[in-house]
N, C-alpha and C positions, 0 to 999 in steps of 0.2 A: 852826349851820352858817354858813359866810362862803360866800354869795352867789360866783358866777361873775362875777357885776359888780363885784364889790367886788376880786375877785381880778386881775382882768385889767386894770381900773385902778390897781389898785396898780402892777400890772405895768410897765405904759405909762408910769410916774412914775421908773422906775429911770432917774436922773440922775447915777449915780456913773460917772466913766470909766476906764478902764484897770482893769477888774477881772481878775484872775489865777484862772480858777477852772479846778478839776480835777473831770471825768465820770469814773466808774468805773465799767465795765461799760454804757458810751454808744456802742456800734455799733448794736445794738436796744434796741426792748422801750422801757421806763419812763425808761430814759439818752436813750435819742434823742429821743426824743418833747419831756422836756424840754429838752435842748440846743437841739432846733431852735424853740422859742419863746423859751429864756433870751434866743439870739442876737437876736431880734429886736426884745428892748427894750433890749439893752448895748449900750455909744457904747465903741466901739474896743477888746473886750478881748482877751484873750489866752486861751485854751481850750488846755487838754491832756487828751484824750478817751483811754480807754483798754481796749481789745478785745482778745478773741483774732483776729482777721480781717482782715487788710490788704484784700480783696476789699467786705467792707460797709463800711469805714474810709472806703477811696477814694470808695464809692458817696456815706455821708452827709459829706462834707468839700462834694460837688460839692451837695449839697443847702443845705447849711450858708451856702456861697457866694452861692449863689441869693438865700438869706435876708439875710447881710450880708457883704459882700465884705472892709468895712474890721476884719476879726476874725483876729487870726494862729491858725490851727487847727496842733497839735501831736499825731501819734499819737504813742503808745507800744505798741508790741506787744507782748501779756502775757497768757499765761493764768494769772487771777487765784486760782485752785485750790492753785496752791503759792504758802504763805508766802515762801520764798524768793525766786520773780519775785516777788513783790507788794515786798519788799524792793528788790529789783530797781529794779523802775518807780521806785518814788519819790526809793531814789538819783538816776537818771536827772532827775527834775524837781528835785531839792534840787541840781543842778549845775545846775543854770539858774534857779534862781530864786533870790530873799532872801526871799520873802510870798508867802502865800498867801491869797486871800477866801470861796473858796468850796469844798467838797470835797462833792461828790455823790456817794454810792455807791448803785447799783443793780446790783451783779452777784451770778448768780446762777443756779439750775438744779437741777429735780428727778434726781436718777439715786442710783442706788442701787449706789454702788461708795466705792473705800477709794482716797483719792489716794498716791501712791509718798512722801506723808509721815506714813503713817499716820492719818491724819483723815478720818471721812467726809465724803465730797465734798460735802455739800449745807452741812456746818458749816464746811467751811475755804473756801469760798467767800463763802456769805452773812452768816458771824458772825464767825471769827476771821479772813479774808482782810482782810473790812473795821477791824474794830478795830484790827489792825497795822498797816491802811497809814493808820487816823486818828492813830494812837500818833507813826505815823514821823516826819508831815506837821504835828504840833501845834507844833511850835515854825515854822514858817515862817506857821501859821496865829494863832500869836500874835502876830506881826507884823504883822497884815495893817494896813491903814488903811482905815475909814470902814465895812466890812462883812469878822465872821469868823465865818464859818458850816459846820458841817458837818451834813449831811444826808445819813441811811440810810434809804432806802426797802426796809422791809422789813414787820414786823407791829405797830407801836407801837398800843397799845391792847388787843392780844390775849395779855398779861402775864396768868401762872399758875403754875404748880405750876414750881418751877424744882429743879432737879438736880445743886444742889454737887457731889456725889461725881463727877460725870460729865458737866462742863460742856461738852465734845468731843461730847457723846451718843451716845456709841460703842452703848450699850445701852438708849439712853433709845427706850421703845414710841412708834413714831409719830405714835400716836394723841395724842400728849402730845408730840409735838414743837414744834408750832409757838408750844406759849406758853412751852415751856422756852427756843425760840429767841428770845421776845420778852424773856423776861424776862432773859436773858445780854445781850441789846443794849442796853435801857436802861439797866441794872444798871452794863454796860459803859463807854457814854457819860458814866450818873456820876460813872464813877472818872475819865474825863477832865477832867471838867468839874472838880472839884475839882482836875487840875493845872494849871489853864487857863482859870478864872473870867470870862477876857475874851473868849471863845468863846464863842457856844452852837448847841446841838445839838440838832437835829429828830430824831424817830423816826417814819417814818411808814407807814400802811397805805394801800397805794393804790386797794383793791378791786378789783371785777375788770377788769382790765383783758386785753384782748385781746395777749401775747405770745408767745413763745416758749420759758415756761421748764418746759415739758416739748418735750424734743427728739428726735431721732430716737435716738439714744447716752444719753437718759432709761433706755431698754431697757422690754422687751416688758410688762413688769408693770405701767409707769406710763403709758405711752401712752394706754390705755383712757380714763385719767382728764380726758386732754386733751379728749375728746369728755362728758364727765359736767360738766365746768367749763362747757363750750359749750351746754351744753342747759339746763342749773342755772341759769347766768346769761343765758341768750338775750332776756332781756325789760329786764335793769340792767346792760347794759355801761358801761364810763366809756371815754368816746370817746379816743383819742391825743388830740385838743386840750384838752381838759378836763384829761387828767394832767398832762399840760405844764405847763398854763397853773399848776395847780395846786401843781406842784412848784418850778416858779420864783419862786412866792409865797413855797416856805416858805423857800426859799434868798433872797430880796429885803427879806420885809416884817418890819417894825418891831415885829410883833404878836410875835417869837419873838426877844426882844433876850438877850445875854450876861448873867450875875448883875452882872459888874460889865464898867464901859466902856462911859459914854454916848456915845463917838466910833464907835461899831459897830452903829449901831441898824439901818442899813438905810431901807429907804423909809416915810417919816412913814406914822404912820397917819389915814386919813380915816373918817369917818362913823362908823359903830356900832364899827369895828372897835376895839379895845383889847387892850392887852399880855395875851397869854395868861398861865393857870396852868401851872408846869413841876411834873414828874414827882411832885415832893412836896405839890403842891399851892397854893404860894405862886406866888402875880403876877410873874411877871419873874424864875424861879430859875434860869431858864439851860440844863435842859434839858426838850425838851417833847415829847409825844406823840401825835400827831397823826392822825383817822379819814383818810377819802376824799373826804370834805367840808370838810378844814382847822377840823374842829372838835377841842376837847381831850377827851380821853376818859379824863375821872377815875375811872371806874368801877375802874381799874386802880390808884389811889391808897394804899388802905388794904393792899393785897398788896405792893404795892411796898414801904412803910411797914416793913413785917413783916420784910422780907428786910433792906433799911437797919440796920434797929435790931439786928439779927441779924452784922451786922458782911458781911454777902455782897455789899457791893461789893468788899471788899478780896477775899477768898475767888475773887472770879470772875477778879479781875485776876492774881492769885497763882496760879491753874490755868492762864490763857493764856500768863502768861509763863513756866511750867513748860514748855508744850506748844512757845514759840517756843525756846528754849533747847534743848529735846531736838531739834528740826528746825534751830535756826542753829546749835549750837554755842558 
């Protein structure tokens, strides 16, 4: 486990300026929480925050400012459910920008419907929303200087039984979703990490943390669950400042460095901390998996291993870009 002290001083050490980084799904929940601590150890950078909601946009921008004024904040309004806007958006930021340092995605949401691109909603927002708009944004994130990081918060460590035939999991039992979902994300990020070696990529589980992704439009079935989450975990919540504080570690420190590109390490490491093991198990491979404590969770190692060898990184990429081809065209 890395210490809250270890974490929030690393924090405090973030002395890169003019960082370029992009929130995904940072109006609530796990996005804002860390946006509004990133901002308060970056010296001058540039944020492009991305929501369905001009009404909470507006609320945390005025929050945001409180925290650090000298920050240009950028919405993009986007419901990240269709590939398509997610396409969208990041047009929208690849005309504004050359580099990118940071790409955080957190969006996300229980409901139990089919988006109008055929996808269930819960995978074309938390799995293949995000991998296409890390797909879009890898080449401006290969550019980046001094820190190129992308970061998924979603279940890294809870890698299982995964579902080639049905990477979409149109049919995959619920019961068995959440580590077919982990393991399409890593799986995922591999295949990036191999176009883009000078990148690297956190996958993280954040535990439980107090949001909103069961909603009202969740619908009647999952709601229950809202209140069994809340009584489940009413004694181990992880506070908003602790994720925060937490996720801007994994986006900052030096312990999650690219396979290659010692100019991108991020913030030195101090005391105990040292370069994590990534996904396959080696010190410094570039991408990594990460609990609620910023610890690595190898348990997920030899499964992953299984799948690798088996050729399903390529398999996983080769179904998504099936599925964006049938929805782009």
């Amino acid at each position: 486990m890395v210490s809250l002290e270890d974490v929030k001083s690393t924090n405090s050490k973030l002395a890169i300026p003019n960082l370029v980084a992009v929130f995904a799904g940072a109006t609530a929940g796990i996005g804002s929480f860390t946006l509004l601590h990133f901002v308060e150890h970056a010296i001058r950078p540039k944020i492009y925050f991305l929501g369905r909601s001009q009404e909470q946009a507006d609320l945390l921008t005025k929050q945001l400012k409180e925290k650090n004024a000298e920050v240009e904040y950028i919405f993009v309004k986007a419901d990240l459910s269709s590939i398509k806007n997610v396409d969208q958006a990041c047009e929208k930021i690849k005309q504004q920008e050359e580099s990118i340092n940071i790409l955080l995605m957190s969006q996300g949401a229980l409901k139990l419907a089919t988006t109008e691109e055929g996808l269930p909603y819960v995978t074309a927002v938390a799995i293949m929303g995000r991998l296409r708009m890390a797909q879009n944004l890898l080449p401006l994130l290969r550019k980046g200087q001094s820190l190129r990081r992308v970061v998924s918060v979603m279940a890294g460590g809870k890698e299982g039984k995964l579902y080639l035939d049905d990477i979409p999991a149109r049919m995959v039992n619920p019961a068995h979703g959440r580590e077919h979902a982990a393991t399409t994300m890593t799986l995922g990020l591999e295949g990036l990490a191999r176009q883009a070696p000078e990148v690297s990529f956190v996958h993280s589980f954040p535990g439980p943390v107090m949001t909103n992704l069961i909603r009202k439009e969740s619908g009647l079935m999952l709601r229950p669950l809202k209140y069994i989450f809340q009584w489940r975990y009413r004694n181990s919540w992880i506070s908003p400042e602790e994720t925060g504080e937490r996720h801007t570690f994994l986006c900052v420190s030096a312990q999650f460095p690219p396979k290659d590109g010692d100019d991108a390490l991020g913030v030195p490491l101090e005391g105990q901390l040292e370069v994590a093991k990534g996904s396959d198990g080696v010190q410094g491979s570039g991408v990594y998996i990460v609990d609620e404590r910023s610890e690595v969770c190898s348990k997920s190692f030899n499964g992953l291993a299984k799948y690798r060898d088996e050729g399903a990184v390529d398999n996983v990429w080769q179904s998504l870009d099936g599925e964006f081809k049938r929805i782009l065209g």
